[in-house]
VODRENSE-101791 format. One line per field, with one value per residue (C-alpha): x, y, z. Coordinates in steps of 0.1 Angstrom, whole numbers, plus 5000, padded with zeros to 4 digits. Layout:
BEGIN
px = c(X,...)
py = c(Y,...)
pz = c(Z,...)
//
This chain:
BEGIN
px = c(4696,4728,4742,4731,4747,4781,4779,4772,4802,4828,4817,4821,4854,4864,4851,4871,4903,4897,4894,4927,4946,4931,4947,4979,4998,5036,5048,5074,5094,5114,5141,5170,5205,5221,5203,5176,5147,5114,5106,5070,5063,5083,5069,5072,5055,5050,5055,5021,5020,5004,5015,5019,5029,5048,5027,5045,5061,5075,5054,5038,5013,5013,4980,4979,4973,4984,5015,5023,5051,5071,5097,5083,5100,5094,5104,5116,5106,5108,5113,5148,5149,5161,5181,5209,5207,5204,5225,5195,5186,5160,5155,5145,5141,5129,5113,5094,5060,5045,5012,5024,5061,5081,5110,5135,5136,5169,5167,5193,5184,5201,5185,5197,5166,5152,5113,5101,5063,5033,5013,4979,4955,4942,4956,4985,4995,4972,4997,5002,4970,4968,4996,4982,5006,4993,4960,4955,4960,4932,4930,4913,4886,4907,4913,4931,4940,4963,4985,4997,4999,5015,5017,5021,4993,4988,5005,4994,5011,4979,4978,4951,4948,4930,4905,4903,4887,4865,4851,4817,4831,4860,4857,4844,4856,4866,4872,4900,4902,4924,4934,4961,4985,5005,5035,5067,5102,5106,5084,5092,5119,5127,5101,5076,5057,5024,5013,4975,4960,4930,4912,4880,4848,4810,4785,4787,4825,4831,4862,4848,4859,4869,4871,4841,4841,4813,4811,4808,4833,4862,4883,4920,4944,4984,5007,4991,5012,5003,5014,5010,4985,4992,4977,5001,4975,4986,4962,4960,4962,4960,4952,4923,4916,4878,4880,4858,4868,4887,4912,4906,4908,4876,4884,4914,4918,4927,4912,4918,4908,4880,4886,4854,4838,4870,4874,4887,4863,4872,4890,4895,4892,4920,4911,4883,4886,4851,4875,4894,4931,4958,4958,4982,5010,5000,5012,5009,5029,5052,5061,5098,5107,5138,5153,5171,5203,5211,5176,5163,5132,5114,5101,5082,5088,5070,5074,5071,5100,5122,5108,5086,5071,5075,5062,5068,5062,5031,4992,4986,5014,5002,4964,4974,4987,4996,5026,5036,5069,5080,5107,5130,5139,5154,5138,5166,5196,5227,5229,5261,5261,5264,5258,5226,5198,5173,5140,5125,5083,5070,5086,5100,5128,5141,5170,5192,5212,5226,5244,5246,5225,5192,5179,5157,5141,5122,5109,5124,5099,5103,5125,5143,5126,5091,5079,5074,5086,5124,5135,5165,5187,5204,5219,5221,5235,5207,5168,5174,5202,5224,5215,5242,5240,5216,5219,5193,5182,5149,5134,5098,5103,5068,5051,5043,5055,5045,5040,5066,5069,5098,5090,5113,5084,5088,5125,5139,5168,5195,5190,5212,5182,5154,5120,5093,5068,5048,5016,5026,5002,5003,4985,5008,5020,4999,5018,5017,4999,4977,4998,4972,4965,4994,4979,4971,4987,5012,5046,5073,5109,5145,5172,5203,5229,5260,5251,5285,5263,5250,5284,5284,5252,5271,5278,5307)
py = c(7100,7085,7120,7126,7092,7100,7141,7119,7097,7121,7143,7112,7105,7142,7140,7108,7123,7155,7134,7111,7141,7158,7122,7123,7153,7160,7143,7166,7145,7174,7157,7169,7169,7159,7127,7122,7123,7137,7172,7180,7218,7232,7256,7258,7289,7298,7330,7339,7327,7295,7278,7242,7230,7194,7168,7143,7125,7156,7154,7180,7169,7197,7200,7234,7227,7255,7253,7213,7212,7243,7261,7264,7289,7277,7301,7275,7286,7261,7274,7262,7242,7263,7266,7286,7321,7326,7360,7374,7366,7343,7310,7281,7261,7254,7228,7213,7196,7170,7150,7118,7128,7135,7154,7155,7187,7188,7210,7226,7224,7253,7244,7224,7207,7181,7183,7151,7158,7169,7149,7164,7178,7166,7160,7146,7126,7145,7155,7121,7104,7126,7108,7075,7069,7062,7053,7030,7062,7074,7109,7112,7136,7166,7196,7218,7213,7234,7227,7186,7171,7135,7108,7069,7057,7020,7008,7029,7068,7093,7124,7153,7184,7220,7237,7217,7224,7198,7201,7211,7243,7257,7252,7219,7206,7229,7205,7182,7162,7130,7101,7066,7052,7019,7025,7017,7023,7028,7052,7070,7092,7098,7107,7100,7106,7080,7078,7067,7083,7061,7092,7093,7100,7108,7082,7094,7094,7133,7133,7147,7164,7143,7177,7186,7204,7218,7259,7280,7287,7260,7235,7236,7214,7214,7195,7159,7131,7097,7094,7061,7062,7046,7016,7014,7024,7045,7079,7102,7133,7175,7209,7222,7258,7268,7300,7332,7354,7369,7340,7341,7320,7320,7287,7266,7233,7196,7170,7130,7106,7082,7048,7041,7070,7081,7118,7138,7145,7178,7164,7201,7236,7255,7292,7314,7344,7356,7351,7384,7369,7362,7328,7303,7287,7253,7220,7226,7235,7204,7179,7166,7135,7132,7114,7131,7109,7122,7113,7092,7112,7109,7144,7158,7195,7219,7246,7265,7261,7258,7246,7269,7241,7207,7182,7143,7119,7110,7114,7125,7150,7158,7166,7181,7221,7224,7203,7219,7238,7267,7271,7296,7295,7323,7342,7345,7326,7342,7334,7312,7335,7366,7369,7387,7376,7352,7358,7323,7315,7286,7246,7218,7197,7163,7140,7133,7098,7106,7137,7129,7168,7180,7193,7224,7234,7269,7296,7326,7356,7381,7361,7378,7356,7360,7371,7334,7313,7307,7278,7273,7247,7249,7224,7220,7198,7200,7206,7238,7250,7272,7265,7272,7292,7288,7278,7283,7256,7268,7296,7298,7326,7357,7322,7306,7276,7278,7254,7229,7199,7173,7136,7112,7088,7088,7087,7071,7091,7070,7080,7102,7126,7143,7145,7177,7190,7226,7244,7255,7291,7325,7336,7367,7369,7397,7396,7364,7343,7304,7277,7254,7221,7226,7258,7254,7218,7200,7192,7166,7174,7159,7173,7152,7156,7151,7182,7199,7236,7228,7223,7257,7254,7219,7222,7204)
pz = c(8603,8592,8590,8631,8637,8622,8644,8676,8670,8663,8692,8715,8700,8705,8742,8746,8729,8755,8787,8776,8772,8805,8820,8809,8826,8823,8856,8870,8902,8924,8945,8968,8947,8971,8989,8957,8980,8967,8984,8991,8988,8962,8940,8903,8890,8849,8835,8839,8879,8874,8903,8914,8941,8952,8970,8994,8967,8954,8923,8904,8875,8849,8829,8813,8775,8767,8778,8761,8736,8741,8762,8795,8824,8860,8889,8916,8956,8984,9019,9024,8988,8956,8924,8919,8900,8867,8849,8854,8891,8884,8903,8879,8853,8816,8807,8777,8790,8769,8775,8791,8797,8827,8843,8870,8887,8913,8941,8963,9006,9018,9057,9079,9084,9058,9053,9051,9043,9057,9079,9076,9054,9019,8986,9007,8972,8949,8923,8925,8916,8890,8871,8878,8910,8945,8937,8972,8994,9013,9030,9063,9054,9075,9050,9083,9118,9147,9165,9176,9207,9209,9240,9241,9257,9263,9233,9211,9197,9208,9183,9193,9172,9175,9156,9127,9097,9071,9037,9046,9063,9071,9116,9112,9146,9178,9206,9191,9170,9177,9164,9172,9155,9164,9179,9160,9163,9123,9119,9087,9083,9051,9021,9011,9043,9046,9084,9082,9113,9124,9137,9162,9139,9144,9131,9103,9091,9101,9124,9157,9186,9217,9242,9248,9280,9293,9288,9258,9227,9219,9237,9231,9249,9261,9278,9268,9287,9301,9342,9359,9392,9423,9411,9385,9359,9330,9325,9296,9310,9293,9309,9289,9282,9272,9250,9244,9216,9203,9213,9253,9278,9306,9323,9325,9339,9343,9321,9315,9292,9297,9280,9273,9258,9240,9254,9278,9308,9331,9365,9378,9372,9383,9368,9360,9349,9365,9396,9389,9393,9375,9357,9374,9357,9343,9335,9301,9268,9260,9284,9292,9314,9341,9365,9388,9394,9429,9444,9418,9414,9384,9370,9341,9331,9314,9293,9253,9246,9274,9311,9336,9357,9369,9390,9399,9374,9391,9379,9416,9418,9384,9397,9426,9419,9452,9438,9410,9414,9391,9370,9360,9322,9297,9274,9251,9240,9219,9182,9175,9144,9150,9189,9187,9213,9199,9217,9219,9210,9211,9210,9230,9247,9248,9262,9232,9238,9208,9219,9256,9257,9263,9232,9226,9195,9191,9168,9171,9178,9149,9126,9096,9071,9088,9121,9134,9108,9117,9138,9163,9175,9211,9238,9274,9301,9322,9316,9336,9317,9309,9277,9245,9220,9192,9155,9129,9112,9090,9076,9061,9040,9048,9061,9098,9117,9150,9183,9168,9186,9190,9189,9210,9213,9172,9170,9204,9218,9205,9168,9151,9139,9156,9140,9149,9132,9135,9119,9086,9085,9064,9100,9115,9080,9059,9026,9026,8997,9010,9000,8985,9003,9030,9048,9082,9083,9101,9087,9101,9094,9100,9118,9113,9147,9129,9107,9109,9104,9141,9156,9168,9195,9205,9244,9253)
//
């Protein structure tokens, strides 16, 4: 009996030596050489193509037991972050984890855009809690979600995703999701990111969808905006789209926000494609405000990237196509380096104070790095152009960003920086391998305006 006694201790003790150990990983912190900021998705790959990746902190807990107390290669990749080359031509580092230690990793940003984290997802600080560091965080249940749209509505910042997928199953929600934030003029711009999205759930915690038109198939949304009434009242406001597949649209339309049962609700249909024409342009894509100086007209203009429709600054000019006035934008702009035509995808505008320029940021359709992973700077005068020639400011190297969206209700037009974010996808990319815990997420970056690399798409 005493003989049993003695086994069962020393296999608890064993157990509880194993599950120490398995707490203590080699804490590995990546940060920028340059401004010492962490820098979420870096990857550090071993030998044998372990990988780990950075979490918003830009920490990587290392756990392989196997790999404690030696000489440890990592190959260093980063989509715009790297190391220079060894005599061999590798990019890394070595490294000798021990249980409990920790490292400084220093990374090279060869874009001009800083990535200051990613906004949604989970495991947002994972690597993190793993070493015992931002315990308090809580993620918001979302493991995926498309594309952003982003208004201020009565106070408040209102964020509304796509298809967006949950733990349970991979196209948890199809009718956006949405969520609120307060509105702040310090939102974060530097790492690491923590915006805690108070997000519209089900009864029973699931995030749910808040567009849930009638009509078969999904509900995507575009060109979300609030517009004051006639009555002064503000009104959320989107064109909806309902969608068959494989990815198309039957019936597009007008939709607004109802206050008290938290969703959009259809205000008009505008196209069906049991009608047998064309579909019409609509208000949607990313929306732009102006005053027109001359007349004093306020406008709001429309377009993905650049504008192709606008209307008055007014919910009823807004409601009413009969209104709606096209515009003529290009489909190209000149590269400042090397004068090659940039064909432009998907992305936004703003007023820059800053700059005293209208501001347009894009992916370029069939990049050199990936087919839509490379972004573009340009400047204009005008919202209607001509617009200057275009400077790249980020590749994603065989991965998607598309649909990136600038935020001037996140950092107000007098700031020296813009912030935008895009869906961060291997989708259009066949070789390319899931990046763990940021696939099919949203990512906010930095673009600084005195950058002296973007002085070449300045517009005097």
């Amino acid at each position: 009996m005493k003989m049993k006694t003695k086994l069962t201790t020393l296999f608890l003790l064993s157990a509880s030596l194993c599950t120490l150990q398995a707490l203590e990983p080699f804490r590995i912190q990546v940060v920028d050489r340059q401004s010492g900021w962490p820098v979420p998705l870096v990857e550090l790959k071993t030998v044998g193509y372990v990988r780990y990746l950075s979490d918003n902190a830009g920490v990587i807990a290392f756990d392989d037991p196997d790999l404690m107390d030696q000489e440890v290669w990592f190959d260093i990749s980063g989509h715009g972050y790297t190391v220079p080359k060894d005599g061999f031509g590798y990019r890394g580092v070595r490294l000798k984890p021990t249980p409990g230690g920790e490292a400084t990793v220093k990374v090279d940003r060869e874009s001009i855009a800083r990535r200051i984290g990613r906004l949604t997802g989970s495991g947002l600080f994972g690597e993190s809690k793993k070493c015992g560091l931002m315990l308090d965080w809580e993620d918001t249940g979302v493991i995926g979600c498309d594309t952003v749209q982003t208004a201020l509505y009565k106070g408040e910042v209102f964020w509304a995703w796509g298809d967006t997928s949950l733990p349970h199953y991979p196209l948890g929600v199809f009718h956006t999701t949405a969520a609120i934030t307060p509105f702040t003029a310090s939102f974060p711009a530097e790492p690491p990111l923590q915006v805690q999205f108070n997000l519209f759930r089900e009864a029973n915690g699931r995030p749910r969808g808040v567009a849930k038109l009638p009509g078969d198939g999904p509900t995507w949304i575009s060109g979300t905006l609030t517009l004051k009434d006639k009555n002064g009242e503000e009104q959320l406001c989107t064109v909806y789209n309902k969608i068959n597949p494989p990815l198309e649209p039957y019936e597009r339309g007008l939709a607004r926000w109802n206050d008290e049962s938290k969703e959009f609700e259809r205000s008009r249909i505008v196209w069906e494609k049991s009608s047998g024409q064309r579909s019409p342009t609509l208000p949607d894509g990313h929306p732009a405000f102006w005053r027109d100086e001359e007349t004093g007209i306020e406008w709001v203009f429309f377009g993905d990237p650049l504008p192709r429709l606008k209307c008055k600054a007014t919910f009823e000019d807004w409601s009413n196509p009969d209104a709606w006035e096209k515009v003529e934008s290009p489909r190209t702009l000149t590269s400042a380096t090397d004068e090659q035509e940039v064909r432009l995808h998907t992305g936004s505008i703003q007023w820059s104070e800053y700059r005293k320029r209208w501001v347009a940021l894009f992916v370029q359709s069939g990049g050199k790095s990936s087919y839509l992973g490379d972004l573009w700077y340009a400047e204009a005068r005008s919202p209607l152009g001509p617009w200057g020639k275009a400077v790249p400011i980020l590749s994603h190297d065989r991965y998607t960003f598309y649909n990136p969206r600038l935020h001037p209700e996140l950092a107000p037009a007098d700031k020296p920086y813009l912030l935008f974010e895009g869906t961060y996808t291997m989708t259009f990319e066949g070789r390319a391998f899931p990046t763990a815990r940021y696939e099919y997420n949203q990512i906010l970056y930095r673009l600084d305006l005195d950058e002296p690399k973007l002085k070449p798409a300045f517009v005097d």
